[in-house]
C-alpha positions in Angstrom: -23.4 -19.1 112.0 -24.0 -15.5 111.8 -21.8 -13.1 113.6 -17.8 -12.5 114.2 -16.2 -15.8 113.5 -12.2 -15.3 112.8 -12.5 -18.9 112.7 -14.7 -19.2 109.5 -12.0 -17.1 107.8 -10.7 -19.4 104.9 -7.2 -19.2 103.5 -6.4 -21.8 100.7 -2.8 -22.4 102.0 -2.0 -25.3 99.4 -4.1 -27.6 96.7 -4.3 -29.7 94.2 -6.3 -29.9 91.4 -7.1 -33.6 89.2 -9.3 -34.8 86.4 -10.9 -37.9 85.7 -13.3 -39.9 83.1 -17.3 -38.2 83.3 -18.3 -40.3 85.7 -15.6 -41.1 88.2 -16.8 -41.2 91.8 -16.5 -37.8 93.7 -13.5 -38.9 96.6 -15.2 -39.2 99.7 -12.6 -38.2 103.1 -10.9 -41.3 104.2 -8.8 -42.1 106.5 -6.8 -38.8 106.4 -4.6 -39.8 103.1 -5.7 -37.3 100.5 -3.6 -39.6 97.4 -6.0 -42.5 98.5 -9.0 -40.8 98.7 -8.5 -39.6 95.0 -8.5 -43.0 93.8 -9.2 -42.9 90.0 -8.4 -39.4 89.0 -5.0 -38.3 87.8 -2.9 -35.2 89.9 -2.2 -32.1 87.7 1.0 -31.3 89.4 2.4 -27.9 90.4 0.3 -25.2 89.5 1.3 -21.3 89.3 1.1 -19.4 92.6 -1.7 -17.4 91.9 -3.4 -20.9 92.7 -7.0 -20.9 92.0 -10.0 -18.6 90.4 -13.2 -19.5 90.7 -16.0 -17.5 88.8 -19.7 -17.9 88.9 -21.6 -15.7 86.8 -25.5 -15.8 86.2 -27.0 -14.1 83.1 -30.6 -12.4 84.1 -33.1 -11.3 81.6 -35.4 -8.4 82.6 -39.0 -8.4 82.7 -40.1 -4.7 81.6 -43.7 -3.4 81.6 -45.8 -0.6 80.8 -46.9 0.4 84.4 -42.6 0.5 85.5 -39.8 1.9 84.3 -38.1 -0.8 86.7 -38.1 -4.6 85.8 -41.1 -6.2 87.7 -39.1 -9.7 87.5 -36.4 -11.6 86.4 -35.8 -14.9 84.4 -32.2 -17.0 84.8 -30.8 -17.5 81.6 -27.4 -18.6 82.0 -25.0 -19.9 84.4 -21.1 -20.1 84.0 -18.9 -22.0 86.5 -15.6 -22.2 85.6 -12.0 -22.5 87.4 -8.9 -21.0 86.0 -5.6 -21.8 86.6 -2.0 -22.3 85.2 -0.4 -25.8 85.4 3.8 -25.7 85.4 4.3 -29.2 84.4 4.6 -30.3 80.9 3.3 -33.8 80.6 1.4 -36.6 78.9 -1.2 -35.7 81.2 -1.1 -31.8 80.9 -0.5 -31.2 77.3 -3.4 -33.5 76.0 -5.7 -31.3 78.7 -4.6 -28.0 77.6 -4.8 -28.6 74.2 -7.8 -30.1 74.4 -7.9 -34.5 74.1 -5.6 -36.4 72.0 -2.6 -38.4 73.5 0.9 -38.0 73.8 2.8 -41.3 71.2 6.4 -42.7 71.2 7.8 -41.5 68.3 9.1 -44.4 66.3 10.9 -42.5 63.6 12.9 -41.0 66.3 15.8 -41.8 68.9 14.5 -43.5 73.0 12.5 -40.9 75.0 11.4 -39.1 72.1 7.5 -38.2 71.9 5.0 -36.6 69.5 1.9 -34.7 70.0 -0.1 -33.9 67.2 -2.4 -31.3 67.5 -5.9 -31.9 65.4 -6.8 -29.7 62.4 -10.2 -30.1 64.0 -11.4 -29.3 67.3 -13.1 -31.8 69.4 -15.0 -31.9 72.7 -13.0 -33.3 75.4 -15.3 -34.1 78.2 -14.0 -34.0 81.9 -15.0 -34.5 85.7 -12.4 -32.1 87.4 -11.9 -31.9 91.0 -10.3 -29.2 93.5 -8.9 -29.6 96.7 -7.6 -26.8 98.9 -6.2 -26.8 102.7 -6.2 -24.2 105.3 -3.1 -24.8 107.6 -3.2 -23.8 111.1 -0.6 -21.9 113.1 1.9 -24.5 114.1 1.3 -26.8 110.9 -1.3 -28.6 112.2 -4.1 -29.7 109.9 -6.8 -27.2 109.7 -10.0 -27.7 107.2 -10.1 -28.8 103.9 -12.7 -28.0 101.0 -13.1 -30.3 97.8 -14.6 -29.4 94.6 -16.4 -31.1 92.3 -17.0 -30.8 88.7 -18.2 -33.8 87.3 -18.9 -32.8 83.8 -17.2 -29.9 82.2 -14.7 -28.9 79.4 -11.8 -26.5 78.5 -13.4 -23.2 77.6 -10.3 -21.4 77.2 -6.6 -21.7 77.0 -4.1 -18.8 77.4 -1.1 -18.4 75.7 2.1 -20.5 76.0 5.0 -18.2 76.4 8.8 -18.9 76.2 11.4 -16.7 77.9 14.7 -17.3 79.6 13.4 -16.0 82.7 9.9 -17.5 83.2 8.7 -21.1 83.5 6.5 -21.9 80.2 2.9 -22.2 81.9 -0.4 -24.2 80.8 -3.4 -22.0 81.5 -6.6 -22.5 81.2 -10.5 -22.3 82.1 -12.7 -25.2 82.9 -16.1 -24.5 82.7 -18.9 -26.7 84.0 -21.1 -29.0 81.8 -24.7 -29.9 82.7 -24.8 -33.3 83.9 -28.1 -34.3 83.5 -31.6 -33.1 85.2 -31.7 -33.2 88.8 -28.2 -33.3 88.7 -25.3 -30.7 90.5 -23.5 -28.8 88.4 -20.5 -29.0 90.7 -20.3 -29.9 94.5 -18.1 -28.5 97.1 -17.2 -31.2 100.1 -15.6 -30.0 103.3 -14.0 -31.5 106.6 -14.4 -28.1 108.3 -16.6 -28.5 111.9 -18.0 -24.9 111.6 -20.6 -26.4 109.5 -21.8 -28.1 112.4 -24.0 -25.8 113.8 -26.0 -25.1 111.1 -26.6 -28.9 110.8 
């Protein structure tokens, strides 16, 4: 609703982020228990505490003419959606997403609880569905609103680098960036358990 609402103000207090299989149902809200609700898609983990950045960019080409020396229209050419963030754990789950598909093996040549991860001379495209979710905690603790975000087709764009210092924890960043999934299709959907919605409804 239009107008001074303090109470639209959003503040993404703590998240998670998760990736699935292309494909994997978007988790509708259940019962309250957010794990359950993600049924099918794996949790990232601890993330960096710069959270989330969400970018949407449109590319627009002009439309000059003779009788202007301003553009007399516009045609969309492009649109990026990506999300960048860091992740802090190092796992068979993370590795393989950062650097982009593949698996984490047993070593066999080696001693117990030692692994291998061998990363391909060639790229290859390693097609994702990623989802967000973020909550806005109330004064008090009590449960607020919370926002979901859908990408159901995407990739890893980007990747920063990795680096190792005695006083840092070794991060995994990266940028997802949203795939075309098909005409007709949404590129990404948010979902949100917030009743200020409710009026415009």
């Amino acid at each position: 609703m239009a107008g001074n609402n303090s109470a639209e103000i959003r503040v993404a207090g703590t998240g998670k982020l998760y990736v699935a299989k292309v494909g994997t149902a978007a988790p509708a809200f259940g019962t309250g228990d957010s794990a359950a609700d993600w049924s099918g898609w794996t949790d990232l983990g601890f993330t960096t505490g710069d959270g989330v950045t969400f970018a949407k960019k449109d590319k627009l080409e002009a439309i000059d003419s003779w009788q202007s020396v301003s553009p007399v229209h516009y045609i969309y050419s492009a649109r990026d959606l990506s999300l960048k963030f860091s992740m802090l754990q190092f796992n068979e789950d993370t590795l393989p997403f950062f650097m982009g598909g593949g698996k984490v093996e047993a070593d066999p040549a080696a001693s117990a609880d030692t692994f291998k991860y061998e990363i391909s001379e060639r790229p290859f495209a390693d097609v994702r569905a990623l989802g967000l979710e973020f909550t806005d905690v109330k004064a008090g603790g009590t449960t607020g609103v919370t926002y979901r975000f859908i990408i159901p087709r995407g990739q890893v764009t980007a990747s920063d680098d990795i680096k190792l210092a005695r006083k840092a924890a070794s991060t995994l960043g990266i940028t997802f960036s949203a795939m075309s999934n098909g005409d007709g299709k949404p590129l990404a959907t948010f979902l949100m358990k917030d009743s200020q919605y409710g009026a415009a409804v």
